[in-house]
C-alpha positions in Angstrom: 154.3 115.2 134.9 157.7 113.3 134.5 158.2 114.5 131.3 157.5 118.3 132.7 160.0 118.2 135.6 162.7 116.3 133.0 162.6 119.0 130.9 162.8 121.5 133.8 165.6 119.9 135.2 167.5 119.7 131.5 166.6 123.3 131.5 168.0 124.7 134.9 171.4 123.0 134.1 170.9 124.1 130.4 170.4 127.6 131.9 173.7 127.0 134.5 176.0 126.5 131.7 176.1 122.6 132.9 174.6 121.8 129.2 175.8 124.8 127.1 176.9 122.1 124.5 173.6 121.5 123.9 172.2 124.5 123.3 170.8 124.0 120.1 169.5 120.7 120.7 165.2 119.9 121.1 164.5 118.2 124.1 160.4 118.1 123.0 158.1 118.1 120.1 154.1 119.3 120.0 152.0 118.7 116.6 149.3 120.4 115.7 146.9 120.1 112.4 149.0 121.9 110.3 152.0 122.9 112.4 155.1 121.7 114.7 156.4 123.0 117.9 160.3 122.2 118.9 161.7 122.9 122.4 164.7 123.1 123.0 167.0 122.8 126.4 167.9 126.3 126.1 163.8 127.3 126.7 163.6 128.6 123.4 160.6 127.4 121.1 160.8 127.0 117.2 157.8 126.5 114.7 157.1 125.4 111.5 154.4 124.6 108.8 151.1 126.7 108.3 150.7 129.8 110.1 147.7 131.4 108.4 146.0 132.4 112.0 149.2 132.8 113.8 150.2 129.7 115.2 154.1 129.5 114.7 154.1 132.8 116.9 156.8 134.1 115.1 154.9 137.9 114.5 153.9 136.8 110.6 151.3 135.2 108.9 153.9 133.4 106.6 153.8 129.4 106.8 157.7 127.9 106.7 159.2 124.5 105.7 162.2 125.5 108.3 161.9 126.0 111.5 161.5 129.8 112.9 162.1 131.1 116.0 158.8 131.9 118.6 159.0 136.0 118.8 160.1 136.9 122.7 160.0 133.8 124.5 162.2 132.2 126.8 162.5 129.5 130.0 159.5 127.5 128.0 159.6 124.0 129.7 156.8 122.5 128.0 154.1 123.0 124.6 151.3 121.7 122.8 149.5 122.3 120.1 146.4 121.6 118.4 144.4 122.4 116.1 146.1 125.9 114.8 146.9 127.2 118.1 149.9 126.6 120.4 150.5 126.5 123.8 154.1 127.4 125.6 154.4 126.9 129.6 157.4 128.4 131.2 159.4 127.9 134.4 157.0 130.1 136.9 154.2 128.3 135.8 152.5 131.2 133.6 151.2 129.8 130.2 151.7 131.4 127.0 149.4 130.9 123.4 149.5 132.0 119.9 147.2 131.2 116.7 143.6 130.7 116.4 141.2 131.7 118.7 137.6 131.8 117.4 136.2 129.3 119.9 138.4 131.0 122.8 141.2 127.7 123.0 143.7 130.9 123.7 141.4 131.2 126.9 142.9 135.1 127.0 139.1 136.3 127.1 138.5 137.4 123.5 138.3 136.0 120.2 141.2 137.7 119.0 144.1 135.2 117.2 147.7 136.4 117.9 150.5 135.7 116.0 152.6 136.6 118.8 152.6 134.3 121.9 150.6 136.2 124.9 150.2 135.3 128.9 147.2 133.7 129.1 145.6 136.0 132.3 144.7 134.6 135.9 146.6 131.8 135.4 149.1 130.6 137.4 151.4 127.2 139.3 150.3 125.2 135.7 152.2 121.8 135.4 151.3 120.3 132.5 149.1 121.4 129.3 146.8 119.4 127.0 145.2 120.6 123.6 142.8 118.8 121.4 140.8 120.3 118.4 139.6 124.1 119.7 140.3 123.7 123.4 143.0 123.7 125.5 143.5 121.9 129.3 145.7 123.2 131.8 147.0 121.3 135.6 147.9 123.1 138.2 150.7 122.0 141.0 147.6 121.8 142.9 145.9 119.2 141.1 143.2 121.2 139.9 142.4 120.6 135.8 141.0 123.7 133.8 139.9 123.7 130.3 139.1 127.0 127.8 137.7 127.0 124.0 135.4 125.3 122.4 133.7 122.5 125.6 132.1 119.3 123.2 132.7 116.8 125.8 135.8 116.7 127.4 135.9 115.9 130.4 132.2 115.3 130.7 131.5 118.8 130.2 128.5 120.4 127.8 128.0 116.7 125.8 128.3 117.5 121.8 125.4 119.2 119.5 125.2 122.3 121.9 128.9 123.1 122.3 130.1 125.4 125.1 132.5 127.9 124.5 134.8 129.3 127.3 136.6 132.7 126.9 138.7 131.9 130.1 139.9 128.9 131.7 137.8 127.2 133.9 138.2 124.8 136.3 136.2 121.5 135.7 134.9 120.9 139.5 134.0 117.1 139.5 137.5 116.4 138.4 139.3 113.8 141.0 141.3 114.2 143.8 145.1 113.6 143.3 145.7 114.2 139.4 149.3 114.1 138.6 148.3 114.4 134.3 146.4 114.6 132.2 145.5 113.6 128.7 142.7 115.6 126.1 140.8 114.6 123.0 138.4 116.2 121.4 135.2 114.7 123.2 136.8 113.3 125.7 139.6 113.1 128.4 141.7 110.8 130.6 143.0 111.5 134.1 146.2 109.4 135.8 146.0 110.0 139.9 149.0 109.6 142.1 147.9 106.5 143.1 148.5 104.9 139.8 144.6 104.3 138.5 143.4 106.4 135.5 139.8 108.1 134.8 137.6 109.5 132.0 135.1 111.5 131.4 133.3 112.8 128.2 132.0 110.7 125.2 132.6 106.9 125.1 130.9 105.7 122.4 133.9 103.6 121.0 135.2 102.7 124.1 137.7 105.3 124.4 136.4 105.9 128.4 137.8 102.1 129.1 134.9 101.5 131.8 133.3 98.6 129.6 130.1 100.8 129.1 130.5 102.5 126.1 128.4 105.7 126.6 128.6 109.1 127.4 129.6 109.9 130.9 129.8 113.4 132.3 131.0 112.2 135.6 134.4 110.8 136.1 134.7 106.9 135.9 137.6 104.3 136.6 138.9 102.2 133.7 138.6 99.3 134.1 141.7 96.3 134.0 144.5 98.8 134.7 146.8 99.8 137.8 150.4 101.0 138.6 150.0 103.7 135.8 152.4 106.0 134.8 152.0 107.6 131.5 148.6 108.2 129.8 148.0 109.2 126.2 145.1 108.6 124.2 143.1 105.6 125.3 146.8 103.8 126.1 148.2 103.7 129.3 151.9 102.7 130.2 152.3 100.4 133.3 155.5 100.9 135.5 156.7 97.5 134.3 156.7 98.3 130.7 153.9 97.1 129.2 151.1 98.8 127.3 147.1 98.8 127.8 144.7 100.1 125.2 141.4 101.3 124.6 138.9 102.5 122.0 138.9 102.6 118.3 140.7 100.0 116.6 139.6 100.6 112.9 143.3 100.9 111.1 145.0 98.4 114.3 146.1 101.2 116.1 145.9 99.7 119.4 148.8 97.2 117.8 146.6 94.1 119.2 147.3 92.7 115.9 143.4 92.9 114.7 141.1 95.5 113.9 138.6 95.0 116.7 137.1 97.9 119.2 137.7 97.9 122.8 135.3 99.1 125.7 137.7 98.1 127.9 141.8 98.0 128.4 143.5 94.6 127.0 147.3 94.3 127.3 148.8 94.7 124.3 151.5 91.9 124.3 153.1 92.7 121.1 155.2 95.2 122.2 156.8 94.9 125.3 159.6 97.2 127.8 157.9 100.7 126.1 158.9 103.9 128.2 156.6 106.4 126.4 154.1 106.2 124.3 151.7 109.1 121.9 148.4 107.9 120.4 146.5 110.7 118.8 143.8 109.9 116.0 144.2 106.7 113.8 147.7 105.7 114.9 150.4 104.8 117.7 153.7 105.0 118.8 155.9 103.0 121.1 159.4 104.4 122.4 160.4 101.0 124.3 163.7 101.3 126.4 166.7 100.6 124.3 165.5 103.5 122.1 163.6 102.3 119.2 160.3 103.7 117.5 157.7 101.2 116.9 154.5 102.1 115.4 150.8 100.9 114.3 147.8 102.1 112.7 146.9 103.9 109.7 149.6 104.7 107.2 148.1 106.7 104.3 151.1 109.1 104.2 154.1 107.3 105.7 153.4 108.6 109.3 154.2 104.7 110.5 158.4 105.1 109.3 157.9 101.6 108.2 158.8 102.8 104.4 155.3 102.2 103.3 151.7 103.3 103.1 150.3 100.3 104.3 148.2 100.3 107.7 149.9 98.1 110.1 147.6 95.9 113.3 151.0 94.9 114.8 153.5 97.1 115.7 156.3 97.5 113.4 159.9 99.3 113.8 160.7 102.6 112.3 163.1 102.5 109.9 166.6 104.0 111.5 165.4 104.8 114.4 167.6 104.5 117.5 168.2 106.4 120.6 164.9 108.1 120.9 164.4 110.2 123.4 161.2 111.1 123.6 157.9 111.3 120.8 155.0 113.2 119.5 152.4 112.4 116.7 149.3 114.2 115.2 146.3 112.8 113.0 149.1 112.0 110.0 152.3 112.9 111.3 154.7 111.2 113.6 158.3 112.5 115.0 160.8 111.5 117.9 163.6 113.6 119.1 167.2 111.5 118.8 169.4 111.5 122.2 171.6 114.1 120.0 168.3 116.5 119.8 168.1 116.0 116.1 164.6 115.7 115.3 163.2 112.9 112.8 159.5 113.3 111.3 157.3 111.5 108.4 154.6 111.4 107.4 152.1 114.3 105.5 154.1 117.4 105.1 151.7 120.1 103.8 152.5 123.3 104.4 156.4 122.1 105.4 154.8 120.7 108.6 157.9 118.4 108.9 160.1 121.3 109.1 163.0 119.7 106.7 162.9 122.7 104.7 160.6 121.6 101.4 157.1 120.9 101.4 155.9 117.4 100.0 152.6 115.0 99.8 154.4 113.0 103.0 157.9 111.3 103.8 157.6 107.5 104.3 161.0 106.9 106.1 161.9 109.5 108.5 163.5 112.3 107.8 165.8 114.8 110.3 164.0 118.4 110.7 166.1 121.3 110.1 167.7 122.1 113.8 167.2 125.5 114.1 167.3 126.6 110.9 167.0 130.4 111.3 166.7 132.7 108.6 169.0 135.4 110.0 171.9 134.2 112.0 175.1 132.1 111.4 174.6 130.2 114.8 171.0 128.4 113.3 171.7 127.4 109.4 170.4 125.2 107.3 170.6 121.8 107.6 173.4 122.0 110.2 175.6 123.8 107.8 177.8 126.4 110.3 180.7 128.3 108.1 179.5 131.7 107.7 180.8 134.3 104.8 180.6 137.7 103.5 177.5 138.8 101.2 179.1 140.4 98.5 176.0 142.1 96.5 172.1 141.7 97.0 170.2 142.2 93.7 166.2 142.4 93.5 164.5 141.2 90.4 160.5 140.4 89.9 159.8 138.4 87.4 156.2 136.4 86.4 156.3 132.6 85.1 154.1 132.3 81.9 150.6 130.1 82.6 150.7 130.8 86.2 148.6 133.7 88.6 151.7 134.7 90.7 154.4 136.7 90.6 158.4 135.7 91.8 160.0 138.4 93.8 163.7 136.9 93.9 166.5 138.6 95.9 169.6 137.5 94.5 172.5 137.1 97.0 176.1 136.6 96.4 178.5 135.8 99.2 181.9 133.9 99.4 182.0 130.3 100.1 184.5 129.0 102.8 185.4 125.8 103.6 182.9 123.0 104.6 182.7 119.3 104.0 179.3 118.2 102.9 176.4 116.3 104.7 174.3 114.6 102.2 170.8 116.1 101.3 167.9 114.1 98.8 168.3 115.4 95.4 165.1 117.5 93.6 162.8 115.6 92.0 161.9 114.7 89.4 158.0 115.7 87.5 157.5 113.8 84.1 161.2 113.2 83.9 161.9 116.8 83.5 162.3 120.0 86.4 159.4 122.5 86.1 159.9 125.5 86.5 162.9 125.6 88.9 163.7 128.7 91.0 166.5 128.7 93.3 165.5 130.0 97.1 167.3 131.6 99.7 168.1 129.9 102.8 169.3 133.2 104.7 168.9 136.3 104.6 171.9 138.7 104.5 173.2 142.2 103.9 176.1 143.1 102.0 179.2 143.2 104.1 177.4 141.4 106.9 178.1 137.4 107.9 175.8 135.2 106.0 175.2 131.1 106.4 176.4 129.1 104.0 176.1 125.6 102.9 179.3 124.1 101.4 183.0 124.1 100.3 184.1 125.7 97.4 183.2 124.2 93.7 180.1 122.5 95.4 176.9 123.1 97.2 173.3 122.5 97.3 170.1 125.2 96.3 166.1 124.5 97.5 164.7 123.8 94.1 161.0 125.2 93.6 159.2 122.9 91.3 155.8 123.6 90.1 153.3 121.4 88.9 150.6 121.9 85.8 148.2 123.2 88.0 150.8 125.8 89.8 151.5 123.7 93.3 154.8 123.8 94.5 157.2 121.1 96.5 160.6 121.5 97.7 163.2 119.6 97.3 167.7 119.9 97.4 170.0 120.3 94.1 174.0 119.7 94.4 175.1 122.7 91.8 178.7 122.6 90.7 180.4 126.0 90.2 183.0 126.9 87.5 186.5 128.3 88.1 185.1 131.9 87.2 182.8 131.7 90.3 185.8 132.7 92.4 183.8 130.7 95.1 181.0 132.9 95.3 177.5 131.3 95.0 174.5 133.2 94.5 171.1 131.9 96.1 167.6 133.5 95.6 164.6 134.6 98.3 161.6 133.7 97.1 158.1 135.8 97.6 154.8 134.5 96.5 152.0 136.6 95.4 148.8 136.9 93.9 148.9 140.0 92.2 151.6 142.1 91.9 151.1 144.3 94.9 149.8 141.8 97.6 152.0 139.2 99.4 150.9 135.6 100.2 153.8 134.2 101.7 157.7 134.0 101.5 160.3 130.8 101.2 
């Protein structure tokens, strides 16, 4: 719960004016299969990547590479995500959800998904929240833990092969006394008391309880080896002094022991030393030690390590530029940590634009800074921290359909004047067999003639999103630097982009 009350502190003096500089910033990050959640210190939420059931909240059905704005909520002090559904808690301790709900993880007492965030009913004085696959865990200021969706485990609770599923949270009775958090996998789940030891429940079968058995255990049981406990994630649990215990499946090194070896029991993990946070989910690790740099371990397939490679690493190893981490957050093949500034850094896969740096790709090995609020409508949000605002001078639409491919390209052209802006540098568009497929220009705002209108540069240069198709019609995103010509009168025209699959029936939008 010290992260909780941090970021209600940063809030109430965010809220006070104390921190209005700092506005924009992200104080928090939650991951999710296919999507990311940023908070930020003024209680607003923003949301990126897939959003087929929902999840980003933002009213659509439309995944983004950017980060958009959660419709209608405010004074959020904490999130999490799983799974394709999200979960926002605010300062009175009500809990809010969006996205998928066919297993009930929404715990609002239907099946229905929302793609607007909704008060989870008859649920109040919540502290922390915890998701994992198609559930989600709530604790109370009481110390009470209740759990909704789909029950295949956690927490001891209705053992896998006849799974459970709760509508509405429910409190899980045989919890113990004195829980200050909590931590949720999919069959399993941890519990850290006030007086510093930690217990599990739920499926142990790779020693991810920690009590030495390896079994199933529906009851709560100590783990074993570990004491003055103050963070819990995963099967890894933070002492007070610094260092790090671990337990459970070791297949890709992620318990940074330096081998590949199971545990049924904690070991101290004494390669990595003076860590203040750490987030284990799935097949890898991450370390936030003191002076503020990102260490990782584990499986690497698509960069999620920072380490500039794909190469699964048994020891842990530093992230490449990181420094001044605040705080981190990781999912099955995705990694991030929020700077001191509130820029946010991710790598790893970005499907779907999970990253939120504004293109999709097959994954980032080094990280890369998320667009901070990159709004589609405002000049306070703009892409890629780009501020100076301009006129729109014309709006044109055009549909068009590219030869060889199902879809059709609904492109609103927009024209505004350029002020003046020095440039931040972006990654130039790549390159496919030597040669650009394809490319389309897309807008990164959308404007209205004789209305203020982001834009990204000084006059004579800026950048576009390139749209770059492959032989077999997938797209990835990347920057292009353009150079206009004296008879641009610095005006630049960009170009919203509208997928569909036939003429009449809208897929998504970039």
């Amino acid at each position: 719960m010290t992260k909780l009350y941090r970021s209600i502190f940063a809030l109430v003096f965010a809220m006070c004016g104390v921190m209005s500089a700092y506005a924009d910033d992200n104080i928090a990050v939650a991951v999710g299969d296919s999507h990311t959640l940023f908070l930020k210190h003024d209680g607003t939420v923003w949301s990126t990547g897939y959003n087929g059931n929902g999840q980003l909240g933002d009213g659509s059905l439309w995944k983004r590479s950017s980060p958009v704005k959660v419709t209608g909520l405010n004074n959020v002090v904490s999130i999490a995500a799983s799974g394709q559904h999200s979960l926002f808690l605010k300062s009175d301790g009500t809990v809010w959800v969006s996205g998928l709900n066919n297993n009930g993880q929404l715990g609002i007492g239907t099946l229905e998904n929302k793609n607007i965030a909704v008060q989870v009913p008859n649920l109040s004085s919540v502290v922390e929240l915890a998701a994992s696959g198609d559930s989600s865990a709530f604790l109370k200021s009481d110390g009470t833990v209740w759990i909704t969706g789909k029950i295949c485990g956690q927490f001891g609770m209705n053992r896998c092969g006849t799974p459970l599923i709760l509508l509405n949270p429910t409190q899980i009775t045989n919890a113990p006394v004195g829980v200050t958090s909590i931590s949720l996998a999919t069959t399993y789940g941890h519990y850290l008391k006030n007086d510093g030891t930690v217990w599990a429940a739920g499926e142990g079968s790779n020693g991810q309880l920690g009590d030495g058995s390896g079994v199933f255990s529906a009851n709560p049981v100590q783990v074993k080896n570990v004491s003055n406990i103050i963070k819990i994630s995963g099967g890894f649990f933070l002492q007070k002094d610094g260092s790090v215990w671990a337990t459970g499946n070791n297949t890709y090194g992620q318990l940074g022991d330096g081998t590949t070896v199971s545990r049924n029991e904690p070991i101290k993990i004494t390669t990595i030393s003076d860590v203040k946070e750490i987030s284990a989910r799935s097949a890898h690790s991450l370390f936030l030690k003191n002076d503020g740099t990102v260490w990782a371990a584990g499986f690497n397939g698509y960069g999620q390590l920072g380490d500039g490679t794909t190469v699964n690493k048994s020891v842990p190893v530093a992230v490449i530029g990181a420094k001044n981490a605040l705080t981190l957050a990781s999912m099955s093949y995705q990694s991030f940590y929020v700077r001191g500034d509130g820029v946010v850094y991710g790598m790893g896969y970005n499907a779907f634009g999970k990253l939120g740096i504004g293109y999709e790709s097959s994954y980032e090995v080094t990280p890369t800074a998320a667009l901070k609020g990159a709004s589609i409508d405002t000049c306070n949000d703009t892409y890629l921290h780009l501020l100076p605002c301009g006129p729109v001078v014309n709006a044109i639409l055009q549909k068009t359909y590219l030869g060889g491919y199902p879809t059709t390209r609904e492109h609103i052209a927009i024209t505004y004047k350029v002020f003046n802006k020095s440039l931040r540098q972006i990654p130039p568009a790549t390159l496919y067999r030597s040669t650009y497929l394809n490319e389309v220009n897309a807008l990164v705002a959308t404007c209205q003639a004789n209305t203020p209108c982001p834009v990204l540069a000084q006059p004579g240069e800026y950048y576009i999103i390139g749209e770059y198709l492959n032989p077999y019609g997938s797209a990835s995103y990347r920057m292009k630097s353009v150079t206009s010509g004296s008879d641009w009168f610095n005006q630049a025209t960009l170009l919203f982009v509208s997928h569909y699959d036939t003429p009449s029936n809208l897929l998504w939008t970039h």
